[in-house]
C-alpha positions in Angstrom: 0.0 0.0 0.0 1.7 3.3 -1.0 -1.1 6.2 0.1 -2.4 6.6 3.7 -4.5 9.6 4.3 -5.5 9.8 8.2 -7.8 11.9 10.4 -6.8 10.9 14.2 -8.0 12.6 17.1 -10.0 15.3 15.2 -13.3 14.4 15.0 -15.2 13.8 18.5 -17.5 10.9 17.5 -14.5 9.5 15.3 -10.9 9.1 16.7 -9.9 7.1 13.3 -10.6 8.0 10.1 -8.5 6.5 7.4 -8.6 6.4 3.5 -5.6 4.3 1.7 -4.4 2.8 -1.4 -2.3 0.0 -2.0 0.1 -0.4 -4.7 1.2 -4.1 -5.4 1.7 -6.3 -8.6 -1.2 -6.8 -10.2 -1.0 -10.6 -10.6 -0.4 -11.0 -6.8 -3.0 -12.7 -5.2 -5.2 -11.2 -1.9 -8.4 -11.4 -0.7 -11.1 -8.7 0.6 -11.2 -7.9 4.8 -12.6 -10.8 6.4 -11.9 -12.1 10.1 -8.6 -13.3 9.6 -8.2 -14.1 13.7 -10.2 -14.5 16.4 -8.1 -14.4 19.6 -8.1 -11.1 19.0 -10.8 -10.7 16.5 -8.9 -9.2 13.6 -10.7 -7.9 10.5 -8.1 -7.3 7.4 -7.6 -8.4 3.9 -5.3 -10.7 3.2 -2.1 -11.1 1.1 -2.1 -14.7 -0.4 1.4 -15.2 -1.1 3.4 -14.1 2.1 0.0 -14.7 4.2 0.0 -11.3 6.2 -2.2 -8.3 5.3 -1.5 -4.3 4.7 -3.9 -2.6 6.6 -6.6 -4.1 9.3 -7.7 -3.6 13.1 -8.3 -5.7 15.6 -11.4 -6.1 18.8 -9.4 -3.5 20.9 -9.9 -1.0 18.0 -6.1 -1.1 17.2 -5.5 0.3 13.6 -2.4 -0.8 11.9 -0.7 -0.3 8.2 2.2 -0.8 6.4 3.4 0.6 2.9 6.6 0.0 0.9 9.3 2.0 1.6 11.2 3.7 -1.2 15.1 3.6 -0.3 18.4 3.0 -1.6 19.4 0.5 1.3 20.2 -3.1 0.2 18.0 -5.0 2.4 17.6 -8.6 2.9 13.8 -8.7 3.7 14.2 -12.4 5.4 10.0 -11.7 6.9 6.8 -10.7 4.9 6.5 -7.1 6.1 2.7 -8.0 5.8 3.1 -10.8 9.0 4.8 -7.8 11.1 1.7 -6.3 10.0 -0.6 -9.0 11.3 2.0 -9.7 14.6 1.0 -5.7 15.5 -2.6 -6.8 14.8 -2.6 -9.4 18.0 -2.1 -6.4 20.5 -4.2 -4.7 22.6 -3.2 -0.9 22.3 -0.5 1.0 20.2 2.1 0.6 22.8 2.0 -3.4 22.8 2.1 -3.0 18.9 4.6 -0.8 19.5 6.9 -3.1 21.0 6.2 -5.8 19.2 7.4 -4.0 16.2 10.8 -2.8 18.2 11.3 -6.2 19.2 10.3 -7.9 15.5 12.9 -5.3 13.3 15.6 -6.5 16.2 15.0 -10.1 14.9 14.3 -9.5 11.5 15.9 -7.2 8.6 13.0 -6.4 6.6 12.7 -4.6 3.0 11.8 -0.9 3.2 8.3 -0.1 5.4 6.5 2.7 6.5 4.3 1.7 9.0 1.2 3.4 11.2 -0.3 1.9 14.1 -3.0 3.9 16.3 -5.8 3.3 18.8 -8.5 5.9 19.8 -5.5 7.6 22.6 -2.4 7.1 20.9 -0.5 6.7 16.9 2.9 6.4 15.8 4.9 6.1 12.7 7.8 3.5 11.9 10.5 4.5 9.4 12.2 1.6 8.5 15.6 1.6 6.0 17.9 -0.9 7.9 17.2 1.7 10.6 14.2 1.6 13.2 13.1 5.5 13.6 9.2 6.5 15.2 7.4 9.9 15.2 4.5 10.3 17.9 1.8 12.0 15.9 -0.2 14.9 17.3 -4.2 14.8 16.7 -4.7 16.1 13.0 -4.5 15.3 9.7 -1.8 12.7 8.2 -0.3 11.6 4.6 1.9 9.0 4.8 3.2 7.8 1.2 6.6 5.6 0.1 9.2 8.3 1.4 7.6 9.1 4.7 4.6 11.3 6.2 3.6 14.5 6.4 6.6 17.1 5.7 9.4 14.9 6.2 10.9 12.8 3.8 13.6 10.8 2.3 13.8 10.7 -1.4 16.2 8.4 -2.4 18.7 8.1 -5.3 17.5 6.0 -7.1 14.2 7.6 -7.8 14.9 11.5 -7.4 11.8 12.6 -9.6 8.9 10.3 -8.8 10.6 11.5 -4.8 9.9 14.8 -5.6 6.6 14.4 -7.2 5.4 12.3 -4.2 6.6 14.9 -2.0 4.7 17.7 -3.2 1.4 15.7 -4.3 1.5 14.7 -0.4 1.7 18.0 0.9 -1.0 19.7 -1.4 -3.3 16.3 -0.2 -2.5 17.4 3.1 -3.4 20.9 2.9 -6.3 19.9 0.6 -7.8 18.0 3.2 -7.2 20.0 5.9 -11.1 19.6 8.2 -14.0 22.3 6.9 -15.9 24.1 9.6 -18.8 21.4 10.6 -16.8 19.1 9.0 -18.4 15.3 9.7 -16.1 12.4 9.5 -18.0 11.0 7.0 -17.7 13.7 5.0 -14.2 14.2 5.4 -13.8 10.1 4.2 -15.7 11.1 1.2 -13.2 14.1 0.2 -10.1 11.7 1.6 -11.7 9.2 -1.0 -11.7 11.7 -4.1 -8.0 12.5 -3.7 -7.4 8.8 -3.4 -8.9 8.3 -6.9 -7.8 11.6 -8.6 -4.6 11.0 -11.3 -3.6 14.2 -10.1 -2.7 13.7 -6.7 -0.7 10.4 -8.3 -2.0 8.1 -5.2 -4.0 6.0 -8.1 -1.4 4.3 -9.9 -1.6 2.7 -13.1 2.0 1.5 -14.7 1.4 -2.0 -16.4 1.8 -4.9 -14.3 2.2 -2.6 -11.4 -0.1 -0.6 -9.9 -3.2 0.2 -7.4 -4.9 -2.9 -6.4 -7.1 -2.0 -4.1 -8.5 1.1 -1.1 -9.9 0.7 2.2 -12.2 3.1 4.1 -12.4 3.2 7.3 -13.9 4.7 10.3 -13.3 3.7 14.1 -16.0 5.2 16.9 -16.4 6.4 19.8 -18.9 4.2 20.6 -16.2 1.1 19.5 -18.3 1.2 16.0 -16.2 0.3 12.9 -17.2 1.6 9.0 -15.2 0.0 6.4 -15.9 0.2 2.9 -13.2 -1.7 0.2 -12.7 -1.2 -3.1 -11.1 -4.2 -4.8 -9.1 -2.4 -7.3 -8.4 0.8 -8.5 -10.5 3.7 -7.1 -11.0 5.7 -10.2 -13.0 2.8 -11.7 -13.9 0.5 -9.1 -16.9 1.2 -6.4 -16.5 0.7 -3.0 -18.2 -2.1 -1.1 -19.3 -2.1 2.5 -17.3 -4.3 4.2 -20.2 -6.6 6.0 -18.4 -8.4 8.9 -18.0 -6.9 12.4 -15.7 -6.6 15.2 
């Protein structure tokens, strides 16, 4: 997955709002969110070949994602970053997941990963280059893409001008979907949704074999309610689908 737009802590009936693409081969083989565990309950599509997922949450309302990281490091990637993924998926808060991802890159050197994991009090980011680095998130709006979130990022060498172009597309998203007055979280989805699908943001890929397989919507309560709405491929031609299983 290569787009992650985020809304934490700044709606009141709606501590999680998230709207994300995922970039991937397109002959690699997933299926749609489903319950995927049950000790915790864990809804999340999943990634056939390695077995983990990119993006699900659990009973405790734990959020977690992952996206490829662009970098110039040569890295071994001995572990699906999907199953670090679904390992952060078995906690009950942010910290646990926390941990278990401190303790799982100690173990493991994975390929490239940018990865978000949030509950309704806490979120954090995970850089990951051969290097372990986290950024505490303050309640607002997020973009996290291939070379990192919000304004800081790492453009690497090997790819200075799709870098660059990633870096200002994330910025304008992020100012773009900066909350209206009266804003509703549903609302804000809905906008989050059209930048997903819009060519020119770039977050809707299309290059051959490669490109945006899927998006996920959703929205975590207050009330411990969770909307989720998937759209199994592209956004800009494919509708989203109410994801009909619950926590």
């Amino acid at each position: 997955m290569c787009t992650f737009l985020f809304a934490w802590q700044v709606f009141s009936d709606a501590p999680i709002v998230v709207a994300a693409n995922r970039d991937e081969r397109l002959d690699r083989p997933s299926n749609p969110p489903s319950i995927i565990d049950e000790d915790p309950r864990v809804i999340a599509p999943r990634d056939v070949e390695a077995g983990g997922t990119w993006i699900g949450y659990n009973e405790h309302r734990v959020l977690v994602a992952v996206l490829n990281r662009w970098t110039d490091a040569n890295l071994r990637g001995e572990r699906s970053r999907g199953l670090l993924v679904a390992d952060a998926l078995d906690c009950e808060s942010t910290e646990e997941a926390a941990a278990t991802v401190e303790q799982s890159t100690d173990e493991y050197e994975y390929e490239g990963f940018n990865l978000v994991v949030a509950d309704a009090e806490d979120s954090l980011l995970y850089e990951w280059d051969g290097e372990l680095r986290k950024t505490v998130f303050n309640p607002g709006v997020h973009v996290v893409v291939n070379i990192g979130g919000d304004e800081r990022f790492d453009i690497p060498e090997s790819r200075p001008e799709l870098g660059r172009a990633q870096a200002d597309n994330t910025q304008r998203a992020r100012n773009d979907l900066q909350p209206e007055t009266d804003e509703t979280a549903e609302a804000w989805r809905e906008r989050a949704a059209t930048v997903l699908r819009d060519h020119d943001y770039g977050f809707c890929v299309h290059h051959g074999q490669f490109g945006t397989r899927s998006s996920s919507l959703i929205s975590i309560y207050d009330d411990g309610t969770v909307d989720e709405s998937f759209a199994d491929g592209p956004p800009c031609e494919t509708d989203y689908e109410t994801v009909d299983v619950s926590l």
